[in-house]
C-alpha positions in Angstrom: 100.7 116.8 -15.3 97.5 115.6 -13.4 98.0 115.3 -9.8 96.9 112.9 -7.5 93.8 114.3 -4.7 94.7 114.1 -1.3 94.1 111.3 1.1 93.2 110.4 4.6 92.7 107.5 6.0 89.5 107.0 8.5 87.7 104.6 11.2 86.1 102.0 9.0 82.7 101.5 9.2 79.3 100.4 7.8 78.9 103.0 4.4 75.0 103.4 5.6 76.0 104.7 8.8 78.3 107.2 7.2 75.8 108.2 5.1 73.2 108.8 7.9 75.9 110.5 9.8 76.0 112.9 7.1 72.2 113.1 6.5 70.9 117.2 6.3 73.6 117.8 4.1 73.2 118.5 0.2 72.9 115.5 -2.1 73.9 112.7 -0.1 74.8 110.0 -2.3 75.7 106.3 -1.2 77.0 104.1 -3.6 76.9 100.7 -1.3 78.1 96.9 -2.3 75.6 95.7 0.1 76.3 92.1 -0.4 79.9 91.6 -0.2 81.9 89.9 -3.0 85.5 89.8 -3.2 85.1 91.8 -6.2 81.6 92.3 -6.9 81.0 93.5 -3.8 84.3 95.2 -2.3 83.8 99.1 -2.7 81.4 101.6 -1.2 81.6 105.4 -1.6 79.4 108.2 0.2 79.5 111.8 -0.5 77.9 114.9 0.4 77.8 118.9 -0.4 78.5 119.1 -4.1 80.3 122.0 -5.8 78.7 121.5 -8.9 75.3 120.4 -10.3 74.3 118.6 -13.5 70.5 118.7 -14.2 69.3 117.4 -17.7 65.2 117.9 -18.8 63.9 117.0 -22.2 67.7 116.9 -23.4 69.0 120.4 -22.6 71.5 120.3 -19.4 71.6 122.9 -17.4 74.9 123.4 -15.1 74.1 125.6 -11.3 70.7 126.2 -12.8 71.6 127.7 -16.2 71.4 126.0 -19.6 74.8 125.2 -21.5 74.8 124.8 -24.9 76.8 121.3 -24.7 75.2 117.7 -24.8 75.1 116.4 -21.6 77.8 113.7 -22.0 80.2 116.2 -23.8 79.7 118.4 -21.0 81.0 115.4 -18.3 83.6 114.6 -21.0 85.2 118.1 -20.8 84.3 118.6 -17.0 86.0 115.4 -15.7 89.2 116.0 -18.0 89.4 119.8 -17.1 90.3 118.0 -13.6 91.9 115.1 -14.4 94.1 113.5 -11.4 95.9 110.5 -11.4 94.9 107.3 -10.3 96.0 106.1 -6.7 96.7 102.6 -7.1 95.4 99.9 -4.6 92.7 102.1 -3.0 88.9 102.1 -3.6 88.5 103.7 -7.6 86.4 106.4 -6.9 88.6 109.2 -6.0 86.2 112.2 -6.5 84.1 112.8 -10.1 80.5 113.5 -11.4 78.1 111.0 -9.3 74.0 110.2 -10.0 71.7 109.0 -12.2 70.8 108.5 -15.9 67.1 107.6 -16.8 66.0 105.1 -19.2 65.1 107.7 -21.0 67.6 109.9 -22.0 68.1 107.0 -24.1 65.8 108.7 -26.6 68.0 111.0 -27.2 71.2 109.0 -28.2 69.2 107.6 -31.4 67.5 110.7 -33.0 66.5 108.7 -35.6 64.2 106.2 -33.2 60.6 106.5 -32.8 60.2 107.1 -29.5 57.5 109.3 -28.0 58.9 111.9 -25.2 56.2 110.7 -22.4 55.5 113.1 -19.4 59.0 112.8 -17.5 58.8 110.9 -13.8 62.0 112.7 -13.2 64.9 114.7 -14.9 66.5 113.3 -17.6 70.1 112.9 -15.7 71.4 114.3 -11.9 75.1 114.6 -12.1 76.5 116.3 -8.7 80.8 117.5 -9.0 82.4 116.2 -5.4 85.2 117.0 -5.0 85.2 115.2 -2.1 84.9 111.6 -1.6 84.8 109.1 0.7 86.4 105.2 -0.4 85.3 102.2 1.6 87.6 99.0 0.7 85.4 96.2 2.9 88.1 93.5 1.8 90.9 95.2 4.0 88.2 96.6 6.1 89.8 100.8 5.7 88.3 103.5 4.7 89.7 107.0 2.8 89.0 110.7 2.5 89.8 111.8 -1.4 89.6 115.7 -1.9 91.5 118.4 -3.1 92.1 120.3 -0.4 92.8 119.3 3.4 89.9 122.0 4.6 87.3 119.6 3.2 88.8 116.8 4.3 88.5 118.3 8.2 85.3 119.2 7.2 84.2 116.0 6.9 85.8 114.4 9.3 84.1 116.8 11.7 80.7 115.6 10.2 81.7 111.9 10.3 82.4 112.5 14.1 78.5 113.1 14.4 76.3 110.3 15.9 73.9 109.0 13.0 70.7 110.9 12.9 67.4 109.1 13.8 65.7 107.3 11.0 62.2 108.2 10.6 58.9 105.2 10.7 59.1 102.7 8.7 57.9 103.4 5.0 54.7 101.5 4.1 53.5 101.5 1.2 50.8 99.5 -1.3 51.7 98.8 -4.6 49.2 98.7 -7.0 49.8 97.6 -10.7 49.0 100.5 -13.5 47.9 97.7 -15.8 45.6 94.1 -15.5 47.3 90.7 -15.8 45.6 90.5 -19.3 47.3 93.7 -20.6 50.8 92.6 -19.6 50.6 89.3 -21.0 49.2 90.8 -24.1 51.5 93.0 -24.3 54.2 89.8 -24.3 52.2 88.0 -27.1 52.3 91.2 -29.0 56.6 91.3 -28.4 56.2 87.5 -29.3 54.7 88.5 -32.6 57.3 91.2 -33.5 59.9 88.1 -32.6 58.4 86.3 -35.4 58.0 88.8 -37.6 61.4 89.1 -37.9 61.5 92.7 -36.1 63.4 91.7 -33.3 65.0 88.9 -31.5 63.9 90.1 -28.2 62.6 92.8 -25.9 62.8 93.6 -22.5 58.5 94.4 -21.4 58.1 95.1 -17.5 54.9 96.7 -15.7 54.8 99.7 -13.5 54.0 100.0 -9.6 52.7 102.7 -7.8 52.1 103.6 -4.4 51.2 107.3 -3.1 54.5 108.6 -0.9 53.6 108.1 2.7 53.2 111.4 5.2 56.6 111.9 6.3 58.8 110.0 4.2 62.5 109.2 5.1 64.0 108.5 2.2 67.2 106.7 4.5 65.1 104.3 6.3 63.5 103.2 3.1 67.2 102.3 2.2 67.3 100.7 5.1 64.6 98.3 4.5 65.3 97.7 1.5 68.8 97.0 2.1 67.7 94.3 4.8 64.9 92.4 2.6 67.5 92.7 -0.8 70.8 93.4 -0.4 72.7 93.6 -3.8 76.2 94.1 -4.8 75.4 97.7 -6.7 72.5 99.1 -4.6 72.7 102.8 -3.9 70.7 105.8 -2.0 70.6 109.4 -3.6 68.9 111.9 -1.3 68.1 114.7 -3.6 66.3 118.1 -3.5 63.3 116.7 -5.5 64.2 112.7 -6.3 65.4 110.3 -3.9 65.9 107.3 -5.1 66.7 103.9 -3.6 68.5 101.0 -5.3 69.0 97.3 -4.7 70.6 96.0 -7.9 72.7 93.4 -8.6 73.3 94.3 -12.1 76.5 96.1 -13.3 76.0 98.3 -16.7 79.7 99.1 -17.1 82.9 99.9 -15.6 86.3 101.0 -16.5 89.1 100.4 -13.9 92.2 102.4 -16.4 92.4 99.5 -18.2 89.3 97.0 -19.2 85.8 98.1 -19.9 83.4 95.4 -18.2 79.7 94.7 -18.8 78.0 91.9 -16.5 74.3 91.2 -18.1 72.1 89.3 -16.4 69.7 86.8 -18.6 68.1 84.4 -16.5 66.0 84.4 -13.0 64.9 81.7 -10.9 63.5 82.4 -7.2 65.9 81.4 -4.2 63.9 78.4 -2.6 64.6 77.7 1.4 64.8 74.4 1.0 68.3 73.4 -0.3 67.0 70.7 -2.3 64.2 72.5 -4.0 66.9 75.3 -4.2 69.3 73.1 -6.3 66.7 72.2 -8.7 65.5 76.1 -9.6 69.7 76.3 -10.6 69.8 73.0 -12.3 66.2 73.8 -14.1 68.1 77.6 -14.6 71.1 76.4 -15.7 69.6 74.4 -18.2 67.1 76.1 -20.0 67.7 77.1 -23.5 65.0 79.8 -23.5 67.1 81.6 -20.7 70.5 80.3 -22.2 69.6 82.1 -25.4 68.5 85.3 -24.7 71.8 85.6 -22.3 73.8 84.9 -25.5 71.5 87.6 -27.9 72.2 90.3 -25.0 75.9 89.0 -25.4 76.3 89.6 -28.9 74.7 93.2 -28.5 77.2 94.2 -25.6 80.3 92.9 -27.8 78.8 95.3 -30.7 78.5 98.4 -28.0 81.6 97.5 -27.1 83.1 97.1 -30.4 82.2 100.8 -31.3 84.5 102.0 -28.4 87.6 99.5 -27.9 90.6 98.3 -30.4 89.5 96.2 -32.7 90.4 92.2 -31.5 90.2 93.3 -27.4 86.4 92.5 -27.0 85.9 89.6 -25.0 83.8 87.1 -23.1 85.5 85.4 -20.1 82.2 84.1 -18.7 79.0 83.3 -21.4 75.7 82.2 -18.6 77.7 81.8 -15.3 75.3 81.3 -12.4 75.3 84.5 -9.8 73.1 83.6 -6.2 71.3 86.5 -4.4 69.4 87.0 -1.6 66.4 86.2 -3.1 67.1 85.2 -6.7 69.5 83.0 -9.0 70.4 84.6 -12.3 72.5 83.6 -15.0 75.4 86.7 -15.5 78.3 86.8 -18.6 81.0 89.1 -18.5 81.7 91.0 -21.4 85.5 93.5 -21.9 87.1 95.0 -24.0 89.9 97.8 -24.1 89.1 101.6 -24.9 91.0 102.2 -28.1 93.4 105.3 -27.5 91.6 108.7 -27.0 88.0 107.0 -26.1 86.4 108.5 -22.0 85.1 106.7 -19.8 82.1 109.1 -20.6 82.4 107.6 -24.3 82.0 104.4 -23.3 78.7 104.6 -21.2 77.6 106.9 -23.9 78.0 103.8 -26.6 76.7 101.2 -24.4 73.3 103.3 -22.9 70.9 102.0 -22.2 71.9 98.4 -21.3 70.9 95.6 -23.5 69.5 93.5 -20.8 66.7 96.1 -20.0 66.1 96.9 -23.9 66.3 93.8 -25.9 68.3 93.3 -29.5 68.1 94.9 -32.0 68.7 97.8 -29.2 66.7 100.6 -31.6 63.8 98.4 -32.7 63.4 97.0 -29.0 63.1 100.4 -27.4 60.4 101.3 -29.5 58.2 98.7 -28.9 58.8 99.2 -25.5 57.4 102.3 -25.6 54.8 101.7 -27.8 53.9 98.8 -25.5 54.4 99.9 -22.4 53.2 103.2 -22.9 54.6 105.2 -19.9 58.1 106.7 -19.2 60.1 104.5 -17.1 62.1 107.5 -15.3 65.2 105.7 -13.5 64.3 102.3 -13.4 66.3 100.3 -16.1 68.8 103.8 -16.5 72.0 103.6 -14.6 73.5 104.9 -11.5 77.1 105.4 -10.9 79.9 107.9 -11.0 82.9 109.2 -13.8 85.7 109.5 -11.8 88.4 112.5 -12.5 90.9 109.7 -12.7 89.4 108.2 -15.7 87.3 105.8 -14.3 83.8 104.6 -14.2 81.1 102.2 -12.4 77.4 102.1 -13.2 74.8 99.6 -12.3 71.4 99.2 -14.1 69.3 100.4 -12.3 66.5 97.6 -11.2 65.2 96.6 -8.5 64.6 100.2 -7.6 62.3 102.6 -6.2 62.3 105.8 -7.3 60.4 109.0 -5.0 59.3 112.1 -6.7 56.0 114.4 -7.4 54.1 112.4 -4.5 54.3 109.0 -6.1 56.5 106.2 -5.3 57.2 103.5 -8.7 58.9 100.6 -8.7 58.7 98.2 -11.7 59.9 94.3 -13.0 59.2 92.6 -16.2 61.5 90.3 -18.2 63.2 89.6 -21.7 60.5 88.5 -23.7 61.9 85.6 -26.8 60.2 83.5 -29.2 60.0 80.9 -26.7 58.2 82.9 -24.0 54.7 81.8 -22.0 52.8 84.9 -21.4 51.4 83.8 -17.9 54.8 82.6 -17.2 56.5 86.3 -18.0 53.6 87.8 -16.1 54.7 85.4 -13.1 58.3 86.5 -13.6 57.4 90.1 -13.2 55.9 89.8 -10.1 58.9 87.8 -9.2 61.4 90.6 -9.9 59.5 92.8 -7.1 58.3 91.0 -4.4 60.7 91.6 -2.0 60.7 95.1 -2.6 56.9 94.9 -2.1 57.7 93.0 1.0 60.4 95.9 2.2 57.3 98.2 2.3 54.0 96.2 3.0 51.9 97.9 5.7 
């Protein structure tokens, strides 16, 4: 029978100062609901010093450095069973598991059949790290947990804990300059337009890329830190690894699944948050009401219920809330809320495996619309529009999608924003939209 990891309860306190109280150690990883919400918003995890390490380049994973002959998600499959424990009820869900990132695209290699060129990779394909240590943050109650299986790692981190924060380095500055004109993007949106009405597609997801060179001295936590002030966001996230850091402001969950229900929360719909409450009122009311943005919530819908479908009992898949209005710092967005129950013998691992990558970053048909992306945007995307999040060794799972993110590797710093492109769209208007999508993460960094 599984057993359930040990616990200890510690001091609560902000998740970003645990994490910079840990900072030096191996693959810190902070999983932060930087905007609070009674649900949305109520866990954080941090953890440190992995015992195990999942890296995955041009398909073939290698485990501690050597290659394995499973595929990557069989691997997690077996790896998080192999060490299953029991869920502790009515504490934060991630009680130690496989943690990191999946990149827009490994996507490539879930449909074989697509026609999808394998551009020069940003970063690898996936970065799984095993922790068998964890630590829960409930900010409803206001407590905090150690999870780990032994009480040797547990003193071991509270001994790190104990530690003042270490000194954040300058501020990160940083220029972004667009890889392609204003002409190309929204030609590139007339072009998705024409494949609408061609019948090819109902939609597609086209962004633009942003590139700034990495500053001297870097610090990967106080560009969390700025971030985190100009955007915070219910799923953001900071992974400080060997060659990637990547920082994370998103407000968009892919999937989770608490034990029970499988939930997807797409987001269709953007209107910029206005100072002015009256001005503000009539961005929602003009949001609220537009069938352009109404519709292509609803196609992303339908696409979700058939991931869904191919993964829970037949009748369970549901949608509670079809183009609910979600406020941000920064942004209104219109947000549904898609379940479903795993039919009997179905992972956690399964389930993000059928539902990669998310329909709201892709476009419907889900095949088709990934290969016009690429053949559009003509670039890897890396992270951005992946997911980051964690398969718990109690069954559980949590992944945003990973926008409004900056991601850090080989000297260059991207960040990237675009929209879902329908029959209905303006060009100059998606164009405008784009540059909507990352201006305050522009403004996090501007010298």
């Amino acid at each position: 029978m599984p057993k359930q990891p040990l616990t200890a309860e510690i001091a609560y306190a902000e998740p970003f100062q645990m994490a910079r109280r840990l900072r030096g150690q191996k693959a810190v990883t902070l999983f932060e609901s930087a905007q609070r919400h009674e649900h949305l918003g109520r866990y954080s995890f941090v953890a440190c010093n992995p015992t195990g390490n999942l890296v995955v380049r041009e398909g073939i994973a290698f485990l501690d450095g050597k290659p394995i002959a499973e595929k990557p998600f069989a691997y997690l499959s077996q790896a998080t069973a192999a060490a299953r424990h029991k869920v502790i009820p009515g504490l934060p869900p991630f009680q130690g598991g496989w943690a990191g990132y999946i990149s827009y695209d490994y996507g490539r290699h879930l449909e074989p059949h697509a026609k999808i060129p394998a551009f020069a990779p940003r970063v690898p394909d996936m970065v799984f790290h095993r922790f068998d240590t964890v630590i829960g943050i409930d900010h409803l109650q206001e407590r905090a947990w150690i999870f780990s299986h032994t009480q040797a790692a547990i003193d071991t981190l509270e001994s790190l804990l104990a530690r003042r924060p270490h000194a954040l380095g300058n501020e990160v500055h940083a220029d972004f300059k667009a890889q392609i004109s204003r002409a190309t993007h929204e030609s590139n949106v007339r072009r998705t337009v024409d494949y609408i009405l061609a019948g090819d597609i109902f939609q597609a997801n086209i962004t633009q890329d942003f590139v700034s060179d990495v500053p001297p001295g870097f610090d990967a936590f106080q560009a969390y830190k700025q971030l985190r002030q100009k955007n915070p966001a219910p799923f953001a996230a900071l992974l400080d690894y060997d060659d990637v850091k990547i920082v994370s402001s998103s407000p968009e969950r892919l999937i989770r699944f608490n034990g029970d229900v499988a939930e997807a929360r797409p987001i269709k719909g953007t209107r910029k948050r206005d100072a002015d409450a009256a001005r503000d009122a009539a961005l929602i009311a003009d949001l609220i009401s537009s069938r352009k943005d109404r519709a292509e919530n609803v196609m992303i819908v339908d696409l979700l219920r058939n991931d869904l479908s191919r993964v829970c009992k037949a009748g369970t898949v549901k949608v509670p809330v079809l183009c609910g209005l979600e406020s941000y710092a920064n942004v209104h967005h219109l947000v549904s809320v898609v379940q479903g129950a795993l039919r009997d013998g179905v992972s956690a691992v399964d389930l993000v495996e059928a539902v990669f990558p998310g329909g709201s970053i892709t476009g419907a048909p889900k095949v088709r619309a990934m290969e016009i992306i690429a053949e559009l945007e003509q670039a890897p995307r890396g992270v951005y529009c992946g997911a980051i999040g964690y398969f718990g060794f109690n069954g559980t799972c949590d992944f945003n999608i990973a926008i409004r993110t900056l991601q850090v590797a080989d000297g260059r710093m991207h960040i990237q924003g675009g929209g879902g492109i329908t029959a209905r769209s303006d060009a100059a208007a998606e164009y405008e939209e784009s540059l909507i999508k990352v201006a305050r993460m522009r403004e996090a960094f501007a010298p």
